[in-house]
C-alpha positions as CSV (number, residue, x, y, z in Angstrom):
1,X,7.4,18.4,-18.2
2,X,7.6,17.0,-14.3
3,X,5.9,13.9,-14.3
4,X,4.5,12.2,-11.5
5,X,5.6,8.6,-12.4
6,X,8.3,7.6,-15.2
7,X,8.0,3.7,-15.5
8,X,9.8,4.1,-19.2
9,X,12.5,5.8,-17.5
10,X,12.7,3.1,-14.9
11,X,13.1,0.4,-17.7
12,X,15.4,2.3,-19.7
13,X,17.9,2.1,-15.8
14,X,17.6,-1.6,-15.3
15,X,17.1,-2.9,-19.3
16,X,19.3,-5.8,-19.9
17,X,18.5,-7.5,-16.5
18,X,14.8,-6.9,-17.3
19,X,15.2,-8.2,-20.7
20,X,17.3,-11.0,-19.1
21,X,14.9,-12.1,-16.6
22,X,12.1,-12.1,-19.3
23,X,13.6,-14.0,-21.4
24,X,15.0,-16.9,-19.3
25,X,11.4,-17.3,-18.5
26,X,10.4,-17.8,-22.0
27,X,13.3,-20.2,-23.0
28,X,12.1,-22.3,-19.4
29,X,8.7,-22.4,-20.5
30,X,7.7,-22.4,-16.7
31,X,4.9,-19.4,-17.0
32,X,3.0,-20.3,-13.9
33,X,4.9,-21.4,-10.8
34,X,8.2,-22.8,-10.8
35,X,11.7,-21.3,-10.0
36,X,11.3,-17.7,-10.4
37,X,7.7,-17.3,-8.5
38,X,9.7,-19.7,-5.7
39,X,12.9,-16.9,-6.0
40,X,11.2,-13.8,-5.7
41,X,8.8,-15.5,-2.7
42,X,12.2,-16.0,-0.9
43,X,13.8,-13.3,-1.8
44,X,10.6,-11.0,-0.7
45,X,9.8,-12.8,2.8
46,X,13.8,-12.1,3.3
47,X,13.8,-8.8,2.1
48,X,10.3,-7.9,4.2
49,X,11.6,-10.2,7.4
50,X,8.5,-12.2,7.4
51,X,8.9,-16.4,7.5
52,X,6.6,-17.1,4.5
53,X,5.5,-15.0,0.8
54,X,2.7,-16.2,-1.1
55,X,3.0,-14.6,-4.7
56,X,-0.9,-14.3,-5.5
57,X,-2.6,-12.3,-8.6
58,X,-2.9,-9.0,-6.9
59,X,-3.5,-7.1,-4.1
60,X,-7.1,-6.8,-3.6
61,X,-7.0,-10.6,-4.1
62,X,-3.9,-10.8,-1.5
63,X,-6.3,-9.1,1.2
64,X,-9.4,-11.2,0.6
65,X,-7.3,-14.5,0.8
66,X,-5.7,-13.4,4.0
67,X,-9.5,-12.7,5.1
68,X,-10.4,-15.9,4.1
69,X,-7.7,-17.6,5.6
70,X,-8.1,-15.8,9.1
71,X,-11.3,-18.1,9.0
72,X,-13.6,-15.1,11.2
73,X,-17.0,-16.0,11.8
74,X,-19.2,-14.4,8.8
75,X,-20.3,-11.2,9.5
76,X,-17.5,-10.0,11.7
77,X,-16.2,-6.7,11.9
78,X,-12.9,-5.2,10.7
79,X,-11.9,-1.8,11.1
80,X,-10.8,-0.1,8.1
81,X,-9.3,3.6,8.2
82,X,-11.4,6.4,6.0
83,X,-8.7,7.0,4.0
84,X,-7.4,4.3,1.6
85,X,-8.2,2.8,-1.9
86,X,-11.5,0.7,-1.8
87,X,-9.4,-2.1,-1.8
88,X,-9.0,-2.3,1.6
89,X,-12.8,-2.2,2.5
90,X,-14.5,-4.4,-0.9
91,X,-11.9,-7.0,0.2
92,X,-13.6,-7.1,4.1
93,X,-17.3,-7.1,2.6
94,X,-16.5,-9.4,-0.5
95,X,-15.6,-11.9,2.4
96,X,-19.1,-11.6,4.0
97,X,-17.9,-9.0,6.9
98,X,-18.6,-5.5,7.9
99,X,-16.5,-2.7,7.2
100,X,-16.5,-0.5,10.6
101,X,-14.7,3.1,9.2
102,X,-12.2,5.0,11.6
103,X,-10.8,8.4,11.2
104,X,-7.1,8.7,10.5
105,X,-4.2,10.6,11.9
106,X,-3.9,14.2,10.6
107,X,-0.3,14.4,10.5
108,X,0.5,11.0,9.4
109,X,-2.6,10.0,7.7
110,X,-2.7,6.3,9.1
111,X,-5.4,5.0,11.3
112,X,-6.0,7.1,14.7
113,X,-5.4,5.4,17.6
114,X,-7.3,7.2,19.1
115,X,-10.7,7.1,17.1
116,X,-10.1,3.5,16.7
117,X,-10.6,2.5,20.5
118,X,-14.2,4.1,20.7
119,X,-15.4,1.6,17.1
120,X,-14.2,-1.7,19.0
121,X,-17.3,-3.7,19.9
122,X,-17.9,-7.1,20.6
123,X,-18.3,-8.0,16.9
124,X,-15.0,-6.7,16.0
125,X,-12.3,-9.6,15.1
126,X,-9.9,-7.6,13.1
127,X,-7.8,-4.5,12.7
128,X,-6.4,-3.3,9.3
129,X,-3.6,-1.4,9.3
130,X,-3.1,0.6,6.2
131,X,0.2,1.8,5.8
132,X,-1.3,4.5,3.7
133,X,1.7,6.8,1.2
134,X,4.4,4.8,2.6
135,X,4.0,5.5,6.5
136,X,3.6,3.0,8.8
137,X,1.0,2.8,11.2
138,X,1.8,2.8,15.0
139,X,2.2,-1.0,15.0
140,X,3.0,-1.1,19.1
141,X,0.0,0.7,19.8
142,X,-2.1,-1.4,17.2
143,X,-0.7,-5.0,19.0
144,X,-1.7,-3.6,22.3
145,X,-5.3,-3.5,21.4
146,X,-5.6,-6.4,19.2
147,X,-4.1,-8.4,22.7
148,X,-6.7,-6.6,24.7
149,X,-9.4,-7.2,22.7
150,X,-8.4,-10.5,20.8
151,X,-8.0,-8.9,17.3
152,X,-6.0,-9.7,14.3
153,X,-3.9,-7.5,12.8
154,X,-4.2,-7.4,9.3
155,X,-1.2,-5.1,7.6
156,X,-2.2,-3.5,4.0
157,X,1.2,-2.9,2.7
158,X,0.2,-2.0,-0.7
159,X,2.2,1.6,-0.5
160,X,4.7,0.5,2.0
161,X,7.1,-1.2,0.1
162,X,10.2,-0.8,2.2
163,X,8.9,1.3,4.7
164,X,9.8,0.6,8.8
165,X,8.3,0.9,11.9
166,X,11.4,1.2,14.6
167,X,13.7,-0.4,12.5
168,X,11.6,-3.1,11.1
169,X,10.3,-3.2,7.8
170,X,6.6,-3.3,7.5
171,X,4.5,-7.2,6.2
172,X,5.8,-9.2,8.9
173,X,4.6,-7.5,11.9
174,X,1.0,-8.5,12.6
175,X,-0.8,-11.5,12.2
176,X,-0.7,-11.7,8.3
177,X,0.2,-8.7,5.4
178,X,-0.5,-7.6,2.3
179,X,1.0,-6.2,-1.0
180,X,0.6,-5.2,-4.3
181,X,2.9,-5.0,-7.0
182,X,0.6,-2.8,-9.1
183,X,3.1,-0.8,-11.6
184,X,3.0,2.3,-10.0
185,X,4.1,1.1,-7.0
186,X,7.2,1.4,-5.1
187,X,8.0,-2.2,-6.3
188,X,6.0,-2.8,-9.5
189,X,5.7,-5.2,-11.4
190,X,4.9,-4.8,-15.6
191,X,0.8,-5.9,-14.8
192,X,-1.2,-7.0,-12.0
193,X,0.6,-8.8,-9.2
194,X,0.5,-9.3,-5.0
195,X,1.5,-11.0,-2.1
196,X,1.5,-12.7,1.3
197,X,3.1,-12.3,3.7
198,X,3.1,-14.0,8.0
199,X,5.1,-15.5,10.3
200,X,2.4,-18.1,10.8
201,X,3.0,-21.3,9.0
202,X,-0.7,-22.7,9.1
203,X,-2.0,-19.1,7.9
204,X,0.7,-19.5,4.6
205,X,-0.4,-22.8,3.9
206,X,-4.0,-22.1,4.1
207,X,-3.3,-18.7,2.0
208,X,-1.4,-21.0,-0.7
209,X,-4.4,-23.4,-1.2
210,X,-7.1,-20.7,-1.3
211,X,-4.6,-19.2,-4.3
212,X,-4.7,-22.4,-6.0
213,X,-8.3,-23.9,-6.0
214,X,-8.0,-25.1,-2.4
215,X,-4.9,-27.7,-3.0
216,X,-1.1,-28.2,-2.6
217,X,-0.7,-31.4,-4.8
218,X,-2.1,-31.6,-8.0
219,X,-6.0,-32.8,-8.5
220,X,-5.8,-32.8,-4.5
221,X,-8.4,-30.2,-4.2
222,X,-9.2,-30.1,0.0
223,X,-11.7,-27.1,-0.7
224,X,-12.8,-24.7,-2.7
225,X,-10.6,-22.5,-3.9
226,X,-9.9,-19.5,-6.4
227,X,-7.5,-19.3,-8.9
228,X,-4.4,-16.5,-8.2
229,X,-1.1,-16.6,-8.7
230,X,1.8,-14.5,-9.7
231,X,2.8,-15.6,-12.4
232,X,6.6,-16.7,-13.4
233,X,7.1,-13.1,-15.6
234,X,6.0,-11.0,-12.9
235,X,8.1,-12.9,-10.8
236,X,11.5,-12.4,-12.5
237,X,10.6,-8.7,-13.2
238,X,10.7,-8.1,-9.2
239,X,13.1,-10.1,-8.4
240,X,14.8,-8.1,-10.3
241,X,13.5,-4.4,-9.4
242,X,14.0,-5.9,-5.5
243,X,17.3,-5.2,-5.5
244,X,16.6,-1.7,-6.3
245,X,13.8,-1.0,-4.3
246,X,15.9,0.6,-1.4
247,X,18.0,3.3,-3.8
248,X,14.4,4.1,-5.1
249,X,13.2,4.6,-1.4
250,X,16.2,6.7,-0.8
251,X,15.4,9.3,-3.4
252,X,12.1,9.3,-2.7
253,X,13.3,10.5,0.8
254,X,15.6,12.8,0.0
255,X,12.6,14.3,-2.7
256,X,10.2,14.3,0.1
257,X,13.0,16.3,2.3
258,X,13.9,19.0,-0.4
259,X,9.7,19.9,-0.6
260,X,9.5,19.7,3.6
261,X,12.3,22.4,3.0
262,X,11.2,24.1,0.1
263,X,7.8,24.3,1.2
264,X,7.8,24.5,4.7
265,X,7.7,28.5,4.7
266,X,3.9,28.7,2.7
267,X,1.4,29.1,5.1
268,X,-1.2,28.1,3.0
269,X,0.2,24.5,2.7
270,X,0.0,21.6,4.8
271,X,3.0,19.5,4.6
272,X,2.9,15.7,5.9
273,X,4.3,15.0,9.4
274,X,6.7,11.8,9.8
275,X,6.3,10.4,13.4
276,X,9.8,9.7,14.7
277,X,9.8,6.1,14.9
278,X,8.8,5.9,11.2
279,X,10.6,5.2,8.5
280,X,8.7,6.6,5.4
281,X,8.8,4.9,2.1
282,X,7.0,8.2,0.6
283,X,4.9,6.3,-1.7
284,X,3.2,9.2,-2.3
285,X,4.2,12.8,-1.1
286,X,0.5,14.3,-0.2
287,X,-0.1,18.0,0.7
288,X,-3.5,19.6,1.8
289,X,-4.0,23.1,1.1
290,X,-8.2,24.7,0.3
291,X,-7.1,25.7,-3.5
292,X,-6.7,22.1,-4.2
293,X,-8.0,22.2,-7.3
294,X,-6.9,25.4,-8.2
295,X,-3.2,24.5,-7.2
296,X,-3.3,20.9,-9.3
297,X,-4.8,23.5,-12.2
298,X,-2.0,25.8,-12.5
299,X,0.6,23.2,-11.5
300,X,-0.8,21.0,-14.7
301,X,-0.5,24.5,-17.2
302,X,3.1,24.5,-15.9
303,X,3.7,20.7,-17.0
304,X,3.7,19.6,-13.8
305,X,1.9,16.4,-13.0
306,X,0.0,15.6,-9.8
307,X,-2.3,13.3,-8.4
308,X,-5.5,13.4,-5.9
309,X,-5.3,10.2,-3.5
310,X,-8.2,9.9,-3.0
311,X,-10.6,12.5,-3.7
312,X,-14.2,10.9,-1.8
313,X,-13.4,9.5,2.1
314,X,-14.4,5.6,1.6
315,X,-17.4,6.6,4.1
316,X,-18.8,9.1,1.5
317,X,-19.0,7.0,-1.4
318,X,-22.3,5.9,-2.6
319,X,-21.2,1.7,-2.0
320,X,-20.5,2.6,1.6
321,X,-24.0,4.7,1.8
322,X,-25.6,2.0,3.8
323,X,-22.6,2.4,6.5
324,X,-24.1,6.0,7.4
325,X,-20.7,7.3,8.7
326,X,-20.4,10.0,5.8
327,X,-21.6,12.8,8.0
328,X,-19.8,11.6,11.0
329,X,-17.4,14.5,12.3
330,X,-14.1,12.9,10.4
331,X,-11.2,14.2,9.4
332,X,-11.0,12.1,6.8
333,X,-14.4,13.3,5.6
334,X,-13.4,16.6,5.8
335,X,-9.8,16.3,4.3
336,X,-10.6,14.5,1.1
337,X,-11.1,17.8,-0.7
338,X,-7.8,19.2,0.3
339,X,-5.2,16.5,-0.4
340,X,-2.6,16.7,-3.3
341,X,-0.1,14.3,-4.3
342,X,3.6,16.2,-5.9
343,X,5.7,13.6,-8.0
344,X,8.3,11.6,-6.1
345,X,10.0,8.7,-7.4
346,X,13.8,8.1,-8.7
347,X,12.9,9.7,-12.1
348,X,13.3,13.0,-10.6
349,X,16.3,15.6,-10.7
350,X,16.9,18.3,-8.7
351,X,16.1,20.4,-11.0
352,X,12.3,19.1,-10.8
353,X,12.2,19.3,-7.2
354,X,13.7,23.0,-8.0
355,X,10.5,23.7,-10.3
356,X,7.4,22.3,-8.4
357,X,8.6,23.9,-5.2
358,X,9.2,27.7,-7.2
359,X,5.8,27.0,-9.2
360,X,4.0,26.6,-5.7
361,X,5.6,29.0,-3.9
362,X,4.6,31.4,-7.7
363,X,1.0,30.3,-6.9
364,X,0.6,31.3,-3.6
365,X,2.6,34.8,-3.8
């Protein structure tokens, strides 16, 4: 069996310093804040280049705090690419805004530059850029427009752990950033988890006090707030899994290289596209062929695993209905029904890479 993720496996590689980490946060009793949380938010920011981390519950709650914190006037729009987990567009309406959908980039699969010029209006107050499988969007281009047009750049990082545009590393490039530490992700943690990040110190404090019932000190509550935090466990685990992160990355590259090779001589195949200023952290490793279904059919009687990321464009699902871009002449409405995820990650040996390449190539004969 090839599977697509092989978090046990994972464990099994780092065991005594995950067990260690654990359990020095049992014997300190510190569950919720303290010195780990503080550790992995310095360690992070360091590791991301950004000034400040705020460890928060998880990612969709990382975006709407950031959201909040960005304090637009209710109702304002925020451009969200097509293709993405609903995260990235619930988080903009849950703050009382509009969602304004663009296409994406057909080689990359980020936001298109292009597309996104012709949905600015004068209600627009945001851009977010969705670092979507691990490539990072074109952030020069994306800073060009938001000066033009007065925009904040809102960075979803939650698949770009690690990843860099021109040399540096994606979450503390725009205004403010977001991750998630979901388990599947390049850095996971063992539940839900997400973070902050900005080089703007007024945006991290405002971002800490939202995450903890509108207050720094105790009982001194200056507004509203909601309660999310990462808690202490969480914290140790990546602190831990941090120092890992970039030999992960590294396989996943050389994975995604052996399929761009393996692959690259099926014409009925699509392989991804990595713009030369990018470095790709190859969360996912996403094909589009029109047997998509037929292909993740035969590859699962084989025992190989794959995913479909994501198989409805956010404009064509039913909570989006009222947006009336499903019919618009996307290609992200058109795509969603022809991408395929292969496995990438660490857990894999050549000899996998070997057998989903000759099983595809078996397919298509």
């Amino acid at each position: 069996m090839v599977k697509f993720l092989d978090l046990k496996s994972q464990y099994y590689d780092i065991q005594p310093e995950i067990d260690k980490a654990i359990q020095s946060v049992i014997e300190s009793s510190a569950f919720i804040g303290g010195k780990h949380v503080t550790q992995f938010e310095d360690n992070f920011s360091n590791y991301v280049g950004a000034d400040y981390c705020i460890g928060v519950g998880n990612g969709t709650d990382a975006l709407e705090i950031a959201i909040e914190a960005l304090d637009m006037p209710i109702g304002s729009e925020i451009i969200v690419p097509a293709n993405s987990f609903i995260a990235s567009s619930e988080a903009v309406t849950r703050s009382g805004h509009r969602v304004e959908f663009v296409d994406i980039d057909t080689e990359s699969y980020v936001i298109s530059i292009e597309d996104l010029k012709k949905r600015i209006t004068p209600k627009t107050k945001a851009i977010m850029a969705v670092h979507l499988y691990g490539h990072p969007c074109d952030m020069d281009e994306l800073t060009k427009i938001a000066k033009e047009y007065n925009l904040y750049i809102i960075e979803d990082c939650a698949q770009a752990h690690g990843a860099e545009y021109k040399g540096k590393r994606v979450g503390g490039i725009g205004d403010i950033a977001t991750f998630s530490f979901y388990p599947g992700k390049n850095l996971g943690a063992y539940g839900d988890g997400g973070a902050i990040t900005t080089n703007n110190l007024e945006l991290s404090v405002q971002c800490r006090k939202i995450a903890n019932h509108g207050r720094i000190a105790k009982y001194d509550h200056e507004f509203e707030g909601r309660n999310s935090r990462l808690d202490a466990i969480q914290a140790a685990i990546l602190s831990v899994k941090l120092k890992y992160l970039d030999s992960w990355i590294e396989r996943r590259v050389q994975v995604a290289e052996e399929y761009l090779q393996g692959l690259d001589s099926i014409d009925n195949i699509t392989l991804p596209i990595k713009k030369k200023w990018a470095k790709q952290a190859y969360h996912l490793f996403v094909i589009r062929t029109n047997m998509r279904d037929e292909l993740k059919n035969y590859l699962s009687e084989k025992g190989i695993h794959t995913g479909v990321h994501y198989p409805i464009s956010l404009p064509k699902l039913k909570a989006y209905s009222y947006s009336n871009q499903a019919n618009e002449l996307m290609f992200a409405n058109s795509s969603d029904t022809s991408l395929l995820s292969l496995p990438i990650g660490e857990h894999l040996s050549k000899e996998d890479v070997e057998r989903v390449i000759f099983a595809i190539k078996q397919f298509f004969e």
